[in-house]
Residue, then its C-alpha position, 0 to 999 in steps of 0.5 A: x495486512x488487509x488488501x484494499x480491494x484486492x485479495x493479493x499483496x500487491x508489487x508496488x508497481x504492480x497490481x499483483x504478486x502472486x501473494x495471497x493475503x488473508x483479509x480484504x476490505x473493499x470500502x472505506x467504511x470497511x476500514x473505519x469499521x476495523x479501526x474502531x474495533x481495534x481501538x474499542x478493544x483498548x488495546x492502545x490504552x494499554x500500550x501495545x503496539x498493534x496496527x493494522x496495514x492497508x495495502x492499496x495497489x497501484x491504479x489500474x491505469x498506471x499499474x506495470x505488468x507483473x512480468x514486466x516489472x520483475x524483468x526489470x527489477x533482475x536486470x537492475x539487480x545485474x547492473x548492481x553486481x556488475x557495478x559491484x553496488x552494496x548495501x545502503x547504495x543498492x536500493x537507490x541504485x535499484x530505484x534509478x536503473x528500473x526508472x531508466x529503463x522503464x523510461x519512466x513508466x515506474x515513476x508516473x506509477x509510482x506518482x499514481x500510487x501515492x495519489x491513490x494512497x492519499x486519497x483512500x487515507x482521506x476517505x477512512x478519516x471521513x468515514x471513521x469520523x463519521x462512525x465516531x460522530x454516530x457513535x457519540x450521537x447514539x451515546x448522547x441519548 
């Protein structure tokens, strides 16, 4: 996993963990770099199943506090056991009783984080296009 901007594994809803990752990036160009690497070792050609993750938290703006978001997340977990929730239905249930007392806060983040996401996965295509674009102009001289 490689932190997009961040040298910790962000929570989702919030900006931190408390988890350390081992790499950072801080441009797209970063990204497209890594990618290129990646697949200029032919490791795609012969067919192993390697990736790379870019974890990206969630706007600053938006973002919950870390306290705050795992306080939630306990006292939802102890509305599921007490409505004796399991399995399949635990995440779901998670997911509704944190919104509901957060008062929506976690789905505006949330909404913020898919954005943020959507918009960095267009910036590496840009920037990984255009190091192809220079890669093959270099190539075609």
């Amino acid at each position: 996993m490689v932190g997009y901007g961040t040298n910790e594994f962000p929570a989702f809803y919030s900006r931190d963990s408390g988890l350390p990752l081992q790499h950072r990036v801080d441009s797209p160009d970063d990204v497209a770099r890594m990618i290129r690497i990646q697949w200029d070792l032919g490791c795609f050609e012969r067919g192993c199943s390697a990736g790379i993750v870019i974890v990206n938290p969630p706007p600053a703006e938006s973002a919950l506090a870390r306290a705050e978001i795992e306080s939630l997340v306990v006292n939802a977990l102890g509305a599921a056991e007490l409505a004796a929730i399991r399995s399949k239905n635990v995440t779901p249930f998670l997911l509704e009783e944190v919104g509901r007392m957060s008062r929506g806060k976690t789905l505006k983040t949330n909404i913020a984080l898919l954005t943020a996401n959507a918009r960095l996965a267009a910036r590496i295509a840009v920037a990984y296009s255009a190091q192809n674009r220079r890669s093959q102009s270099v190539a075609n001289r």
